[in-house]
C-alpha positions in Angstrom: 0.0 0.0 0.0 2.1 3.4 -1.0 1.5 6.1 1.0 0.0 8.6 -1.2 -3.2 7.0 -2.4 -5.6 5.4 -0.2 -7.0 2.2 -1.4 -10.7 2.2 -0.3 -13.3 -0.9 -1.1 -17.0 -0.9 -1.2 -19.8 -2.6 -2.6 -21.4 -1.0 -6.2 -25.2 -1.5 -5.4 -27.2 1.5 -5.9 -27.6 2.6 -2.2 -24.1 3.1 -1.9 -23.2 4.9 -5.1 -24.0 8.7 -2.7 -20.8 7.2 -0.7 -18.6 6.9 -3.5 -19.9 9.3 -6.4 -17.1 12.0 -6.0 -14.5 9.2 -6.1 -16.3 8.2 -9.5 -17.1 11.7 -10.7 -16.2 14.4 -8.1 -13.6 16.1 -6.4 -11.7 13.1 -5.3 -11.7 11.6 -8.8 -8.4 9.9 -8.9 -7.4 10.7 -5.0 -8.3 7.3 -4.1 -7.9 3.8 -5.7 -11.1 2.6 -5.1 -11.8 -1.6 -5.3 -15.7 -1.8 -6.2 -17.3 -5.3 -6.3 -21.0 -6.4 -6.4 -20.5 -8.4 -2.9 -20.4 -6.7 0.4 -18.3 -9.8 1.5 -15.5 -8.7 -0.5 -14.6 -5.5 1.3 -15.1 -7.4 4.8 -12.1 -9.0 2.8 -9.9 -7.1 1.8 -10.1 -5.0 4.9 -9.5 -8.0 7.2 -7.2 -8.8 4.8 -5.1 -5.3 5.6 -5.3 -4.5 1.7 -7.4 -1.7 1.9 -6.8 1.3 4.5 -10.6 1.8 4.5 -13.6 -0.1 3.7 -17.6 0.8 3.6 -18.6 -3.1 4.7 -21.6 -4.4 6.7 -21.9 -3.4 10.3 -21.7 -6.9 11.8 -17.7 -7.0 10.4 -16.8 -4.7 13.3 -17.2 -7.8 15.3 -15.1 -10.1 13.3 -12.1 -7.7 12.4 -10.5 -6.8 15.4 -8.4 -3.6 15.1 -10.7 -1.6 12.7 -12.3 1.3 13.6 -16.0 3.0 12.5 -16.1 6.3 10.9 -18.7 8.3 12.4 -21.7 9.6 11.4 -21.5 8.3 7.9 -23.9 5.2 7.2 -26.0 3.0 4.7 -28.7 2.9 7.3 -32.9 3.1 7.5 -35.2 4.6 10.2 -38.2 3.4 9.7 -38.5 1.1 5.6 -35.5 0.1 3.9 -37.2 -1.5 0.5 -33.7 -2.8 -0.3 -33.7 -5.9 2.6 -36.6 -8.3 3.0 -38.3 -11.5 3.4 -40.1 -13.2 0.9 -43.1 -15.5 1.2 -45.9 -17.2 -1.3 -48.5 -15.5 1.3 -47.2 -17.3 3.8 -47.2 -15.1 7.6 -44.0 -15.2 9.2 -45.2 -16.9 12.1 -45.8 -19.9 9.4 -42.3 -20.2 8.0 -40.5 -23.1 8.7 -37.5 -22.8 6.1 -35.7 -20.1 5.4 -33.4 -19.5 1.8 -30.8 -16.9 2.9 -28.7 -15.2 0.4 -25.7 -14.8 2.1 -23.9 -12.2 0.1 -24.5 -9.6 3.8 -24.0 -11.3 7.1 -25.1 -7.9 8.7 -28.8 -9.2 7.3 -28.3 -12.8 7.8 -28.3 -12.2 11.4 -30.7 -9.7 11.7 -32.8 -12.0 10.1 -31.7 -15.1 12.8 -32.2 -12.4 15.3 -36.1 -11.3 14.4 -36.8 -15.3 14.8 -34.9 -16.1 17.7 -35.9 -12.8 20.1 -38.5 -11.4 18.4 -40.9 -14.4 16.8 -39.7 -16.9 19.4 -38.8 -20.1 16.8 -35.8 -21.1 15.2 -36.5 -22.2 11.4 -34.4 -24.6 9.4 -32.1 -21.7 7.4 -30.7 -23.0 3.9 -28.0 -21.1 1.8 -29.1 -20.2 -1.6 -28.3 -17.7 -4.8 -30.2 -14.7 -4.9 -33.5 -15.7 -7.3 -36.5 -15.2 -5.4 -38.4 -18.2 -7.4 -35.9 -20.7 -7.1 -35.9 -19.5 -3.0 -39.1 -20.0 -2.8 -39.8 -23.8 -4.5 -37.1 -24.8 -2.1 -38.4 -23.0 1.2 -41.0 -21.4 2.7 -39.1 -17.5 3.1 -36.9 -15.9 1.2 -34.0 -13.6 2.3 -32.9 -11.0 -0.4 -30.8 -8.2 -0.3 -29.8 -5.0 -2.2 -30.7 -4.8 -5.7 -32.7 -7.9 -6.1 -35.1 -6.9 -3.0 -35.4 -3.5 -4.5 -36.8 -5.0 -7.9 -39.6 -7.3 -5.3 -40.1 -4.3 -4.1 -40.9 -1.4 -6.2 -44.1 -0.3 -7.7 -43.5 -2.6 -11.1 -42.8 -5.9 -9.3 -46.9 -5.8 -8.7 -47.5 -6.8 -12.1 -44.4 -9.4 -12.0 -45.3 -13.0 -12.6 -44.1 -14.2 -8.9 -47.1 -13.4 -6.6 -44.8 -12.9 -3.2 -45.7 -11.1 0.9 -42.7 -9.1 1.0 -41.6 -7.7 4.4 -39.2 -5.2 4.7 -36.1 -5.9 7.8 -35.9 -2.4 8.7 -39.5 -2.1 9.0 -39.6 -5.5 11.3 -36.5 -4.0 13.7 -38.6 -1.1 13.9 -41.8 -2.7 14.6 -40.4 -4.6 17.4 -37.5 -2.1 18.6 -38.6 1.2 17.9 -35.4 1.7 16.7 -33.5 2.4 13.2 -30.8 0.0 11.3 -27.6 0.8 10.1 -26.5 -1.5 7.5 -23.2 -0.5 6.5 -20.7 2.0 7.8 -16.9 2.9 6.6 -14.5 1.1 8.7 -10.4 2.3 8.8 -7.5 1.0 9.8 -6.4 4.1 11.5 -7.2 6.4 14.1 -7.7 8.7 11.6 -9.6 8.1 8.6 -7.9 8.1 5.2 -10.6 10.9 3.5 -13.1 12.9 5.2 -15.9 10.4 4.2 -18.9 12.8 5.5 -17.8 15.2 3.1 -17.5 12.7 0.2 -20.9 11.8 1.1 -22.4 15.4 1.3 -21.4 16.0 -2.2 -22.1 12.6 -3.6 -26.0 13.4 -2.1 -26.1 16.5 -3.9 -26.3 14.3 -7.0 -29.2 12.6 -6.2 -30.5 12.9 -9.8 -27.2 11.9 -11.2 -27.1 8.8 -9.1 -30.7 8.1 -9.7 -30.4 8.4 -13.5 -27.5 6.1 -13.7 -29.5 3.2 -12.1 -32.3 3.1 -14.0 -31.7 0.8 -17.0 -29.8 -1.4 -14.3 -33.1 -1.9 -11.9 -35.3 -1.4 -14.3 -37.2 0.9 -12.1 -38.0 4.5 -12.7 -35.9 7.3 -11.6 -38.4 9.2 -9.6 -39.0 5.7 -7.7 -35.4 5.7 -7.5 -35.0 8.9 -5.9 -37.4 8.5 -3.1 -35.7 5.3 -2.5 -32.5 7.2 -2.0 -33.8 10.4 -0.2 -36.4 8.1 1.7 -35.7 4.9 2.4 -31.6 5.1 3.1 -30.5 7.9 5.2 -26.9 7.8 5.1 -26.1 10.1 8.2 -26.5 8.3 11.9 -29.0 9.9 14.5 -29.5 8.6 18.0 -32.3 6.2 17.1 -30.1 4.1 14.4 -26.9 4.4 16.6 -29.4 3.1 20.0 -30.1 0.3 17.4 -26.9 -0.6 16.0 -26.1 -1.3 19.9 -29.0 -3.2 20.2 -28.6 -5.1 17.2 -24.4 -6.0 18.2 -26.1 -6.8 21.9 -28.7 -9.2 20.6 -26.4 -10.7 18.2 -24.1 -11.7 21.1 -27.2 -13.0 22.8 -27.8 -15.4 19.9 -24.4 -16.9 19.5 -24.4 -14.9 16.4 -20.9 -12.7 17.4 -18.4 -14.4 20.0 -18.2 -10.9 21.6 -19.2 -7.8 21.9 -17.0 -5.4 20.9 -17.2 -1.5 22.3 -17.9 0.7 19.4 -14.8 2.8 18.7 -14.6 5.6 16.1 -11.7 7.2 14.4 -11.2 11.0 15.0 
């Protein structure tokens, strides 16, 4: 790693792209090297890895890297409805489901899943790895887990008229039902005490491009950019308040709880 350019990872799907835009497009065009890959599993990585000085990964990697830090503030996160995380069911009510087809491509919703069964609907289904085709999920098993894009297409306005009649429910919205509380998904972890860019910046000018960002995605999710934008100004808030940081510790506590994290780590946050 030389010490002029920081070598930053981060996944590509559409909820991040306000997080990375001015590395793409903006003012830090060429200030970084910047590692984009479709899987949030591959930042968790490289960062564990020490390849990358920063990462944006999914929150429940602070537990399992041990000498990162989070940078503050700066988030892929949902008060209230995410749109872009749910379970899937052929009508089926939660309390029915006794299988469960997890895409596994973000641990941080794996075990907020696990977690909404265990301390919230009291059971423990049979969970079953699978790719990320909501069909296929659900011939094998009664629920379906998706994530980022795909759960996005399930769950916009045209996927009414789509040929697979699912119940969709969104994860954020669950925590919140249960919890009161928001969801922070993802989050910039560094190496460092001191982060490598000033990431809230980068993100401050990345959302001033909402339209930008919105337009880009279009012909990728096939949805339309309005639909887009509210998804981006709406449903993702990309700045922490006290409700999503009370609920990222509540989230890290429960996951201990469930033998889903070997410890609790105390959050610690670069200057």
């Amino acid at each position: 790693m030389n010490g002029h350019t920081p070598r930053i990872a981060a996944s590509s799907y559409s909820n991040t792209a306000p997080l990375i835009w001015s590395f793409l497009y903006g003012s830090q065009h060429g200030k970084v090297e910047l590692i984009l890959d479709n899987a949030p599993a591959r930042s968790v990585e490289l960062l564990s890895q020490n390849r990358v000085a920063a990462a944006l990964t999914p929150v429940i990697a602070y537990q399992f890297i041990s000498d990162v830090r989070l940078v503050p503030d700066v988030c892929v996160g949902a008060k209230e409805q995410v749109r872009s995380v749910c379970l899937a069911t052929r009508g089926k009510p939660l309390e029915s489901v006794r299988s469960v087809a997890l895409d596994v491509s973000s641990k941080t919703s794996v075990c907020l899943t696990k977690i909404i069964f265990r301390e919230f609907l009291g059971f423990e289904p049979e969970w079953r790895e699978a790719r990320p085709n909501v069909e296929e999920m659900l011939d094998g098993s009664d629920c379906a887990l998706l994530i980022g894009d795909p759960a996005l297409r399930l769950t916009s306005s045209c996927a009414e008229a789509s040929d697979v009649p699912v119940t969709t429910f969104d994860l954020a919205g669950l925590w919140h039902g249960y919890t009161g509380l928001g969801f922070v998904f993802a989050m910039w972890m560094a190496r460092e005490m001191v982060a490598p860019v000033d990431f809230a910046a980068v993100r401050n000018e990345g959302l001033e491009h909402i339209d930008e960002i919105a337009a880009n995605y279009v012909n990728d999710l096939g949805l339309n950019a309005d639909e887009l934008k509210l998804y981006l100004t709406g449903n993702i808030f990309y700045s922490i308040d006290e409700e999503m940081r009370a609920g990222m510790k509540l989230y890290f506590e429960l996951a201990y709880k469930h033998g889903l994290i070997g410890h609790n780590r105390e959050l610690e946050f670069t200057s």
